[in-house]
MITI-231175 format. One record per residue: x, y, z of N, C-alpha, C, O in turn; residue in one letter. Coordinates in steps of 0.02 Angstrom, whole numbers, plus 50000, padded with zeros to 5 digits. Example, Ala and Ser with C-alpha at 12.3 -4.5 7.8 and 13.67 -1.06 7.14 Angstrom:
<rs>
506604971650390506154977550390506604983550390507124983450423A/506424988850354506844994750357506455000250394506705005750402S/
</rs>
This chain:
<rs>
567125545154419567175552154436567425552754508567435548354552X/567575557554510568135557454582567685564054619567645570054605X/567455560754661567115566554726567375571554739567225577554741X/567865567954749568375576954780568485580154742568905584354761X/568305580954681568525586954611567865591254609567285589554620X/568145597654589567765601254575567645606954642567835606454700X/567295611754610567375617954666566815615954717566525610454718X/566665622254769566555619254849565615619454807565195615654830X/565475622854765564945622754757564715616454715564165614154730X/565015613754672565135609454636564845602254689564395598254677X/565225602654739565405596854786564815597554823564525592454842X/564565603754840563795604654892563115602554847562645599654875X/563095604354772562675602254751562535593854750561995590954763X/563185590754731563125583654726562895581054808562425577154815X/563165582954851563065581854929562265582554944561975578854984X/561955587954906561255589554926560975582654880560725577454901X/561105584154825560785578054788560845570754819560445566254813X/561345570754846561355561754881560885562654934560455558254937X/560845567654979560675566755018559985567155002559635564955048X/559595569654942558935568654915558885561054899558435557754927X/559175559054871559345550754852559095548954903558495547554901X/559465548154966559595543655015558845544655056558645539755086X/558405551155058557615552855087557395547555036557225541855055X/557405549754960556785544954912556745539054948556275536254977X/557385537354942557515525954960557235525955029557015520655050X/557225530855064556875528855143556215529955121555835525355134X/556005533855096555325534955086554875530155034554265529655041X/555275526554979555115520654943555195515054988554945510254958X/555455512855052555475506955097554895507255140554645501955161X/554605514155158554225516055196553425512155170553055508055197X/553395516955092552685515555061552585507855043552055504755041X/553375505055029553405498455002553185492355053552965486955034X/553315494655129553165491855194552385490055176552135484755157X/552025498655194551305499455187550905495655142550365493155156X/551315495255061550865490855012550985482555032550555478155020X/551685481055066551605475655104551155473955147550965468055147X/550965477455181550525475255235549715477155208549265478155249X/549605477455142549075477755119548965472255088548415469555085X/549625469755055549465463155014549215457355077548765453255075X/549645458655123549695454155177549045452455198548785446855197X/548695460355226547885460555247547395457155208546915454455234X/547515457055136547005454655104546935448155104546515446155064X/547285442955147546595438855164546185438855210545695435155215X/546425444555261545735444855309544965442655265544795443655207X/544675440055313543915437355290543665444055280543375443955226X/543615449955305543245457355319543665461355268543545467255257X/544045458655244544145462455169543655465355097543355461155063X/543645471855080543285470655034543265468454974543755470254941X/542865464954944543145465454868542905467954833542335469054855X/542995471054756543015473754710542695481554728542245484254696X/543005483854779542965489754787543325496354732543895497754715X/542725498754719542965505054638543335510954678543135513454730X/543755512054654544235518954691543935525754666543785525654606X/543835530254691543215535454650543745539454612544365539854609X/543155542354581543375546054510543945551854545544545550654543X/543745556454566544155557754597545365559254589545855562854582X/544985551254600545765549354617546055547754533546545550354505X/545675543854513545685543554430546255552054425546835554054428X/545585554254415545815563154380546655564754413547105567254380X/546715562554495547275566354542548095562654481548655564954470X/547715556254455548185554154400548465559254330549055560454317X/548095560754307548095568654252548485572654285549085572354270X/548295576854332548565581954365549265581254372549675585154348X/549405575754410549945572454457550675572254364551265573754362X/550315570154318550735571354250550795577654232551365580054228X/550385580554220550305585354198550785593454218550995598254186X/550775590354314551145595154341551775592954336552155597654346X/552135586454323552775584854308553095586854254553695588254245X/552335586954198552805592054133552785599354154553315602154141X/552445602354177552645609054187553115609754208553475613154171X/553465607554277554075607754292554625606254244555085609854223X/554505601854235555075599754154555075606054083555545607854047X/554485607654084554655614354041554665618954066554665623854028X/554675620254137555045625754177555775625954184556135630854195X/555945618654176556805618654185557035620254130557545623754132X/556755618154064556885617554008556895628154004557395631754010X/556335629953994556455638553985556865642054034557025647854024X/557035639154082557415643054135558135640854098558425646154086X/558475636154079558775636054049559115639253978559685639353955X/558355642053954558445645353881558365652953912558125657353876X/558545654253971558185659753977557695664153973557805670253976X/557075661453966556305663153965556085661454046555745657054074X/556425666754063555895668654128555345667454151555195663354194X/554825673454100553965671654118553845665754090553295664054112X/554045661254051553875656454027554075652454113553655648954142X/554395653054126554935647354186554335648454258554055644754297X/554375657554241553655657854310553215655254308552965652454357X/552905655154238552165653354240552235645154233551725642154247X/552535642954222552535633054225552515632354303552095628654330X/552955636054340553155636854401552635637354455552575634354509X/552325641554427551595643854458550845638954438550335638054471X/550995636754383550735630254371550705625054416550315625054463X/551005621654407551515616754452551255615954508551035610654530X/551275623654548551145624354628550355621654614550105616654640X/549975627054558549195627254583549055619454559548505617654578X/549315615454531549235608654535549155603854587548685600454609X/549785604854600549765602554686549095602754718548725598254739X/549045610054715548505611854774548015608754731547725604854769X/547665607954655547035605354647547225596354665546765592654682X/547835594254659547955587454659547505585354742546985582454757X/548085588854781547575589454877546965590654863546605585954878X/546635596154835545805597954840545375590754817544845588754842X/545775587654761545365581654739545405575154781544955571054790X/546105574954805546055568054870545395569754906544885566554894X/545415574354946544885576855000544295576854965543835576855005X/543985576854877543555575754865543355566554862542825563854875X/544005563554838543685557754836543835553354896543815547354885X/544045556454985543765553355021543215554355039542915549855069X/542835561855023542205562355049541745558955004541175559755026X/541735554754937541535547254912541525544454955541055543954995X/542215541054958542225534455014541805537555066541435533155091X/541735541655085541275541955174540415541055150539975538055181X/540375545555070539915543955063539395538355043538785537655040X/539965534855030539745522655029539745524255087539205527155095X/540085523955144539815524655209540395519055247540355514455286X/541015522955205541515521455230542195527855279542495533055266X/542115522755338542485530455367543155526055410543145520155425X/543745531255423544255531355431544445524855492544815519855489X/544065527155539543795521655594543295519255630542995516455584X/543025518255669542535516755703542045512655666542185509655614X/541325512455700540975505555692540995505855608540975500355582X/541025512055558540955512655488541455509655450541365508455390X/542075508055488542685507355451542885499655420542785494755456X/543075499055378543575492755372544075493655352544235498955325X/544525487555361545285487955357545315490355284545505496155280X/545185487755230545265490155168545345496555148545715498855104X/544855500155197544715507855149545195511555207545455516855190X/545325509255270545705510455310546375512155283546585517955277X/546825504955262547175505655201547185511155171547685514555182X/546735513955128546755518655089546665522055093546805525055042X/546355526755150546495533355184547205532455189547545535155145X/547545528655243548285528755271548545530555197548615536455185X/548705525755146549195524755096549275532155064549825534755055X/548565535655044548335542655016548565548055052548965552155029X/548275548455127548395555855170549055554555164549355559055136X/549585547555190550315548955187550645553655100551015558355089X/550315549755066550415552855006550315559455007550685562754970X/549845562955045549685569855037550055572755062550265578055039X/550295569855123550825573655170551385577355105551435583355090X/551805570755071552335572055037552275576154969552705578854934X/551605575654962551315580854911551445589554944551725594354919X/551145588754998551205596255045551765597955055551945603855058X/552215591955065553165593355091553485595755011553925600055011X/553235592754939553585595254897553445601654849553775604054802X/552685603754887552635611254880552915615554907552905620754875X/553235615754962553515620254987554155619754954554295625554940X/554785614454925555305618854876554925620054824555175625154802X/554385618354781554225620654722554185630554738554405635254705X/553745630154813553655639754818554325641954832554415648054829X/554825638254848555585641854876555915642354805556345646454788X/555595636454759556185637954702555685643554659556005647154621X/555135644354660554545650454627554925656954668555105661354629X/555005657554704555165663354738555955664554722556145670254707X/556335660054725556985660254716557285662354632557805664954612X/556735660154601556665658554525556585667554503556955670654465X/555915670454546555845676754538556425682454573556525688154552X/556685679954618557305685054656558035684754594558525688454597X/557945680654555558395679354496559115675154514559665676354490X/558915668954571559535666554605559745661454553560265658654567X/559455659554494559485652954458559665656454420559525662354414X/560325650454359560475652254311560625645954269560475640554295X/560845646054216560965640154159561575636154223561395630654243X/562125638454247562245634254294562175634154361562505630554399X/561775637854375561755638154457560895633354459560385636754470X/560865629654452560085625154437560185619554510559835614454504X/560435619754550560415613354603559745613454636559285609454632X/559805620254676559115621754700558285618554673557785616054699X/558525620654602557845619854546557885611954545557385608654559X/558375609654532558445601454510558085597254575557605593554567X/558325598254624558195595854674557525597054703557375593454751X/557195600554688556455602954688555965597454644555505593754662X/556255598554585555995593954524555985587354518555555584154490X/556645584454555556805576854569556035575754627555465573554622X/556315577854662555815575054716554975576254704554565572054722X/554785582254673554145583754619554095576954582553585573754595X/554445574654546554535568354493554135563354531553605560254524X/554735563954584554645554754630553835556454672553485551454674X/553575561654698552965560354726552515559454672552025555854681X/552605562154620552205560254540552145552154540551635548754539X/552805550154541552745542854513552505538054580552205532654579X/552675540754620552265537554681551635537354696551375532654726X/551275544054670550565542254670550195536154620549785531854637X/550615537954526550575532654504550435525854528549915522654529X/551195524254554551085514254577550855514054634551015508654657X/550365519254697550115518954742549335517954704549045512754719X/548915523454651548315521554636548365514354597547915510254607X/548935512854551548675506554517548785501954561548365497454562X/549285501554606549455496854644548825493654690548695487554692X/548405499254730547765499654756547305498454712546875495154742X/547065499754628546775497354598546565491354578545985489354574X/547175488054563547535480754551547185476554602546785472054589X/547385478354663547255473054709546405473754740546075469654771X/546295478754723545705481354750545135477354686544565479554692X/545175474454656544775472354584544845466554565544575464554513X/
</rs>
């Protein structure tokens, strides 16, 4: 396929999309560093072992799917033209998010309550680890709510259409990838943690 074809909008959507590409792969080198230097840590002697990851985080797994199909059958009815169907997945989606965050913050206040804390004399490297690996995770959870409310809002001003979808796509891609990132971040932490 030849880049230079196609109209100026044509050419901006693909441009936005690489340039979504090119954030994921920095942001997959980033986390991939972090689970490096976790494998790495674990032979410290002050490592823990068979530390249980709380329930909690389990559940943030459900959610974390659950809100990826909504989006996907938000694209899917926005496409067929079902609107309230497209809002309400839409609006889904968001309040996911937010219970996905409400439940991290429940299952570090677990970990504090083993009587494990972020730093100081309570802390170890392990659970240390897993604050870092999680709150970063939350961050990008918080960063990909805000296009989910730009494309909810955009979705309701009636800017989307069967082809005008870049906006929406690009919302959804990156929705996807913090989905699948929480994935191989809890098993990955599971795995090694057991």
């Amino acid at each position: 396929m030849d880049l230079t074809q196609g109209t100026l909008e044509e050419k901006t959507g693909r441009a936005r999309k690489m340039m979504l590409y090119f954030g994921i792969a920095s942001l997959i080198m980033s986390f991939a560093g972090w689970t490096s230097a976790f494998i790495v840590s674990s032979s410290r002697p002050d490592w823990l072992q068979n530390f249980q990851m709380p329930q909690p985080f389990w559940i943030s797994i459900i959610i974390m799917i659950i809100s990826s199909i909504t989006f996907m059958v938000a694209k899917k009815a926005l496409k067929q033209g079902n609107t309230k169907l497209t809002t309400a997945m839409l609006v889904v989606t968001f309040v996911l998010g937010l219970i996905f965050i409400y439940n991290q913050f429940v299952g570090f206040n677990q970990i504090i309550g083993e009587g494990y804390n972020f730093t100081g004399p309570t802390s170890n490297i392990t659970v240390t680890y897993i604050y870092l690996i999680a709150v970063v995770h939350i961050v990008h959870v918080v960063i990909g709510l805000v296009p989910v409310f730009v494309v909810l809002i955009n979705h309701l001003r009636g800017k989307y259409s069967e082809k005008n979808i870049v906006g929406f796509e690009l919302a959804e891609t990156f929705w996807h990838f913090v989905d699948l990132l929480w994935l191989y971040l809890f098993f990955f932490l599971y795995f090694f943690l057991n």
